[in-house]
N, C-alpha and C positions, 0 to 999 in steps of 0.2 A: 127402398128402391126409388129413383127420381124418375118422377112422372116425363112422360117423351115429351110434352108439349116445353118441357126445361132443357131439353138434350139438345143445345145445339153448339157445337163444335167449329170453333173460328180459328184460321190463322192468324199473326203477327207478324208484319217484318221487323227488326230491328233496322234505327236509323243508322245509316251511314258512320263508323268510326274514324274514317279520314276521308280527304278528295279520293282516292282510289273506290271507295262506296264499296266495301264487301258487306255482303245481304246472308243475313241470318233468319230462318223463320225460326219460328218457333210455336208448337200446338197450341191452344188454351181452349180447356172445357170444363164443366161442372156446371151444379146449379145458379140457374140465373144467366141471362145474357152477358160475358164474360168475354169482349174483344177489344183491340184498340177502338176500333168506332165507337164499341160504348163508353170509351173511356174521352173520347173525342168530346162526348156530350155533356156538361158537366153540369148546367142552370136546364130549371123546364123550362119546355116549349115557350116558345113569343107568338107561335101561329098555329090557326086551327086545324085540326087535319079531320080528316073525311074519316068516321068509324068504319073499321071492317067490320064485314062478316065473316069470320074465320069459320071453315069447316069444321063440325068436330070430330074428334079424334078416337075411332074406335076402341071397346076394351082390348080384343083382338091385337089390332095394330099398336097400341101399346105393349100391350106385353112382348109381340115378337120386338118391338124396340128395346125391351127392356133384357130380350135375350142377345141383341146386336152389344150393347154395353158389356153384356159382363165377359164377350166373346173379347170384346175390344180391349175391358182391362185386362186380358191373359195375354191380351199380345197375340191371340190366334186371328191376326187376319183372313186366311182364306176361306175359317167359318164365317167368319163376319160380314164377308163378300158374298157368301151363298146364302146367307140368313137374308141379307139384303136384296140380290136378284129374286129370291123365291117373292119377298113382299112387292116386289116392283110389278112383277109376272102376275100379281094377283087383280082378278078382276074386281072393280067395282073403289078402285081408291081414290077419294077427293084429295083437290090440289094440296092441303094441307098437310093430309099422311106424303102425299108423291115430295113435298117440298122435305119435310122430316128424314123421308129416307135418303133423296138426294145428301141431305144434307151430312148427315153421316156418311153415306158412302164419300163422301169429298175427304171425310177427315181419316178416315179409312186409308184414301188413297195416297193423302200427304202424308199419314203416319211410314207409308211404305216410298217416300219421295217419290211418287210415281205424282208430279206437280200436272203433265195432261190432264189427267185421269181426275184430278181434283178439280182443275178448270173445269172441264165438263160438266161433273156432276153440280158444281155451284150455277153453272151457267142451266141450267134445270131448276136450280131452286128458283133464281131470279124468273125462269120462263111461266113459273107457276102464279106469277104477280101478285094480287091481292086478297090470293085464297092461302096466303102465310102470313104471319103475323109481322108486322112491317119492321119489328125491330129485326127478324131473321132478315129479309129482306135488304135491309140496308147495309148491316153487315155481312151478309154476303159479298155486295157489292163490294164494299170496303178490300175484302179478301181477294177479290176476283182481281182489283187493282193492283194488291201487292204480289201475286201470283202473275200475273203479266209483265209486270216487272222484272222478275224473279226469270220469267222466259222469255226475257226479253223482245216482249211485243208491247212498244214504249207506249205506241201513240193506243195503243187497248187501254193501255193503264191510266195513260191521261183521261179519258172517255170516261173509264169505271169512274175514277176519283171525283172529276165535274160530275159527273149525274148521283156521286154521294154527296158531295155538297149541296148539290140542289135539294136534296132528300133531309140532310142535318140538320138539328138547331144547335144554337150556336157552338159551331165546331172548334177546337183549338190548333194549337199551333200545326201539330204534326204532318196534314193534311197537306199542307201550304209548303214544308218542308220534302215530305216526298216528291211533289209535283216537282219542287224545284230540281230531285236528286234526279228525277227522271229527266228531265230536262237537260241537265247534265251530262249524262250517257245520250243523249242526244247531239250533245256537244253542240243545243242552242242556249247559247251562254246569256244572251240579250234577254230571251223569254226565264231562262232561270233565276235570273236576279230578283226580279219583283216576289215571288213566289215566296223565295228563302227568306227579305224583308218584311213579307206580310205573316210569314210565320215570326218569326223576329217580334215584331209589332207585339202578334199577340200572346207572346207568351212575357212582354215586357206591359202591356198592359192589364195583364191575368196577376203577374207579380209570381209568376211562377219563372222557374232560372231558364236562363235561354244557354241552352247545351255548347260546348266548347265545339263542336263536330257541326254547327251550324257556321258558326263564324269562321271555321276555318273554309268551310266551300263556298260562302260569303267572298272572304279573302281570293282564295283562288279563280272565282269566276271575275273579281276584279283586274287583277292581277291582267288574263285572257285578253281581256278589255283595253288591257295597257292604263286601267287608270288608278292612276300611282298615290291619289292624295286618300281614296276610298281605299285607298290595299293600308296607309299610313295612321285611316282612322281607325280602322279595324285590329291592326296592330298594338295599335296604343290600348285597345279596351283589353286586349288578349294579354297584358303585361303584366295587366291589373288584376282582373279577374280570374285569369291561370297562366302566372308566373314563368314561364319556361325558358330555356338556355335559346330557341330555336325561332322564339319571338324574339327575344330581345335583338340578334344575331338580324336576322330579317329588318327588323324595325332601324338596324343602327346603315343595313345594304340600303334601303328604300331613300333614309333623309340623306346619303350619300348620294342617288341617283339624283335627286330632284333637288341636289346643289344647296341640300341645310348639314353644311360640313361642322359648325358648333355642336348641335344636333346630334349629328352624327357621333361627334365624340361621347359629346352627352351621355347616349345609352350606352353606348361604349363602358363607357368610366362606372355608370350603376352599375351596368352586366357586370362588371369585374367585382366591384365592391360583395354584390348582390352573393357575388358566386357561381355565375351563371358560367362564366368561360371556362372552359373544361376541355377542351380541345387545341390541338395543336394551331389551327387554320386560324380561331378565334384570336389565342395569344398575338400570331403573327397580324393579325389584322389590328389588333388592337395596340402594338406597338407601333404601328407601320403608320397609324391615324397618330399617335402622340407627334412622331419625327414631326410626320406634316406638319402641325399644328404648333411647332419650333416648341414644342416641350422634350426636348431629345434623352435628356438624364433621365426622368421618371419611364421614360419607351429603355433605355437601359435597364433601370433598377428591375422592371418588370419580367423583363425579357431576360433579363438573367438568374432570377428568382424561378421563372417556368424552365428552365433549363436544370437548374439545381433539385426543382421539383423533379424532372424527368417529363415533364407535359411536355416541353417544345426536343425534339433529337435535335445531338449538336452537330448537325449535315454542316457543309462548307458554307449553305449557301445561307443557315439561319445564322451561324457566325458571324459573318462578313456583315449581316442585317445589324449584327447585336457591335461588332465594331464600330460600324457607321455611328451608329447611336452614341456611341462612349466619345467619337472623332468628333460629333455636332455638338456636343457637352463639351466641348473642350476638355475634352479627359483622355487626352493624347497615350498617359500612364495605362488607362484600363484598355484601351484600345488596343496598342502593340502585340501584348501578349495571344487578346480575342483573332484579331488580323492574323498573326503567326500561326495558330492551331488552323484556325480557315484555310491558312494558305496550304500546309498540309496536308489538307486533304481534297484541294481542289486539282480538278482535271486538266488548267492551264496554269501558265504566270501571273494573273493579272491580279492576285490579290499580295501575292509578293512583293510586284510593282508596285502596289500600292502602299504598303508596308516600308519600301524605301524609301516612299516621297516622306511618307512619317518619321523613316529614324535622321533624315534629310533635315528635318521642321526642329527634330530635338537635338542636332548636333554630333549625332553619333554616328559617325563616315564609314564604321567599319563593319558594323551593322548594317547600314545603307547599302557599301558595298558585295557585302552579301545575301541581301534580300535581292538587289541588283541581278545578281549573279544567277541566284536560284532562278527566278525568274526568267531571264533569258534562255537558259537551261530548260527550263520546264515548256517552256514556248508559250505558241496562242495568243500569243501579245494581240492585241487592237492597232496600239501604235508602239512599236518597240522602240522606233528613233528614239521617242519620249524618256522610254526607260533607259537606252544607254545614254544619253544627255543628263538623267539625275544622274549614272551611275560615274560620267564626268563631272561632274560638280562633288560628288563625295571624295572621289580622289583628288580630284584638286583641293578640294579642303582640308585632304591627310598628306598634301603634300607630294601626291607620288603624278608630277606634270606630264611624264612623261606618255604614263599610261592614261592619266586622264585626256592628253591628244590623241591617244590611239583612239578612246573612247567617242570624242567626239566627233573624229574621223568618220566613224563606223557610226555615228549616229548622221552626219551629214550624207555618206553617202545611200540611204534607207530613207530620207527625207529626200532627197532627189527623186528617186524612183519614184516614189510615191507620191511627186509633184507637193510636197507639203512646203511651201516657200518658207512661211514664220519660222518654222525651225531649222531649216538650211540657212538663213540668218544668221541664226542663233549660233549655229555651230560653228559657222564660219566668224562670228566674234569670236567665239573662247576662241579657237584654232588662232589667234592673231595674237590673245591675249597673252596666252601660255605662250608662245612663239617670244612676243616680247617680254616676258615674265621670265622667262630660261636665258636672254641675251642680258636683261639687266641684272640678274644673277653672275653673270658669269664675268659681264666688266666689272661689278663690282668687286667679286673672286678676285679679277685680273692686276685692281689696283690696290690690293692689299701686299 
């Protein structure tokens, strides 16, 4: 049986697994002081402390402790609640047993999440001061912290945590990290930041690993901040340290905002290499930086490899992306085709149009004048003049003058409207050209 002066029963919270901070406690009891605070302490003492005089602990009140335990491993809490009211009720108990029982009844009450019911009773152990043996005492405290927490009475928690550290020797990281989680849900981002750094510090000058769930609320209390080059350095550790699709993605948006566009490609081009882009949004992004960056073929080769994969859907509008590309390579051949699927399934003409000015460029008029066509047909034009002016210039070039003046009729007058001078110009050249192109035709006809 474990003597009661060994029974004491602490919570844990678990830290934060993202900026959202969901909070998990968790029991810890057995022989020996067994909590995070003891685990907080890890070198002896640097300073001296005042001996207590701990009350001792009757044979009595032991044993009915030792009946509250074996109540507690059945799991029969509501004996264990009465085993413990009956000792509380009992006259004549020094602050010691009063601290012991509290302290059980607290783990009692957490075992049945009833977290009040636990604050209370620890808030009893603490009231018993220096008639408990000061390692219960401090982890008490410690407990009472993450329990305030936990019910969200922030600045209680802050209180508990500063008067354990006053209490602690040399404490480690976690301490420094809670304040700062709390801090957080306070949403004082300013005062959070040192906290998470000083835990940071020490658990890099302990040589012990400093948690991935640190640097990420690191990261985002920067971020808050708006300061972009501490969100940039934070990122770069995170790439390193733990590798992920979500940093590297982040780290490639950041040197994007703050105008380092080499940079930008940079992680880019790992992230891909690495493996890291697995997503539609990334491919397109990571194409979309190549174009920029007048590397247009390789934003092709990619972007059409993610599509064969099935990673990028071939929508209108990723098409039309994946043409351009092939169009800035000069690879007019791989384009047409990419452009013609796009245009089918777009909800206007405009990639038609475009498509025309292409089969325009490659000399193929009858093509031209059918992408021409579809287009017009399909509507939505931007500038449709534009479009029937190529689709006169294809027929003029296949020779059919007649229609190609209707066409630029019908492009002059849609350039009028719409006050576009340059190409009402325009149209009224060809309209003069073909005019005299059909008369010197026809003298020529005439003197044969």
């Amino acid at each position: 049986m474990r003597s009661a002066h060994y029974i004491a029963w602490l919570l844990t919270a678990s830290l934060i697994a993202s900026v959202a901070l969901p909070v998990a406690l968790s029991a810890l009891g057995g022989q020996g002081f067994q909590s995070a605070a003891a685990a907080e302490q890890k070198k002896p003492s640097q300073r001296p402390r005042k001996t207590r005089r701990i009350p001792t602990m009757s044979e009595r009140t032991f044993k009915k402790l030792a009946a509250v335990q074996e109540a507690i491993d059945l799991k029969d809490y509501l004996l264990a609640h009465k085993l413990l009211r009956d000792m509380e009720g009992r006259k004549g108990m020094n602050g010691n047993e009063l601290g012991q029982i509290y302290n059980m009844q607290a783990y009692v009450y957490f075992s049945q999440e009833d977290y009040e019911g636990a604050i209370r009773s620890y808030e009893r152990v603490v009231a018993q001061g220096d008639k408990v043996p000061e390692g219960l005492e401090v982890g008490t405290i410690y407990s009472l912290a993450q329990l305030y927490f936990v019910t969200e009475r922030y600045q209680k928690a802050l209180d508990s945590m500063e008067l354990w550290l006053s209490k602690a020797d040399n404490p480690g990281p976690d301490p420094h990290i809670f304040m700062g989680q709390v801090y957080y849900q306070m949403k004082d981002y300013r005062r959070a930041v040192p906290q998470i750094q000083q835990g940071i510090s020490i658990a890099q000058e302990r040589g012990t690993a400093v948690k991935e769930n640190w640097w990420q609320l690191l990261r985002y209390l920067y971020y808050e901040q708006e300061n972009n080059p501490k969100v940039i350095e934070i990122l770069e550790i995170l790439i390193v340290d733990f590798p992920k699709r979500e940093y590297w993605v982040q780290l490639a948006g950041m040197y994007g905002e703050e105008g380092y566009e080499k940079k930008q490609v940079y992680a880019m081009e790992t992230a891909h290499v690495g493996g890291f882009l697995t997503k539609q949004n990334d491919l397109l992004s990571y194409s979309g930086l190549l174009m920029q960056e007048e590397v247009p073929y390789r934003s092709a080769k990619w972007l059409s490899k993610a599509m064969d994969d099935e990673i990028v859907e071939e929508t209108s509008k990723n098409l039309q992306m994946l043409g351009q590309a092939w169009q800035l390579a000069q690879e007019v051949d791989e384009a047409i085709p990419v452009f013609r699927q796009a245009a089918k399934k777009s909800d206007d003409g405009e990639i038609y149009a475009r498509l025309a000015q292409l089969y325009l460029e490659k000399d193929q008029y009858k093509s031209c004048v059918k992408a021409a066509d579809d287009a017009l047909r399909k509507g939505g034009l931007k500038k449709s003049q534009t479009t029937h002016i190529v689709r006169g210039m294809c027929l003029f070039n296949n020779d059919r003058l007649t229609a190609a003046r209707v066409a630029f009729v019908e492009a002059g007058r849609i350039a009028r409207l719409r006050k576009d001078n340059a190409n009402q110009r325009m149209t009224r050249q060809w309209v003069r050209y073909i005019d005299g192109e059909k008369k010197r035709r026809a003298a020529l006809a005439a003197s044969i």
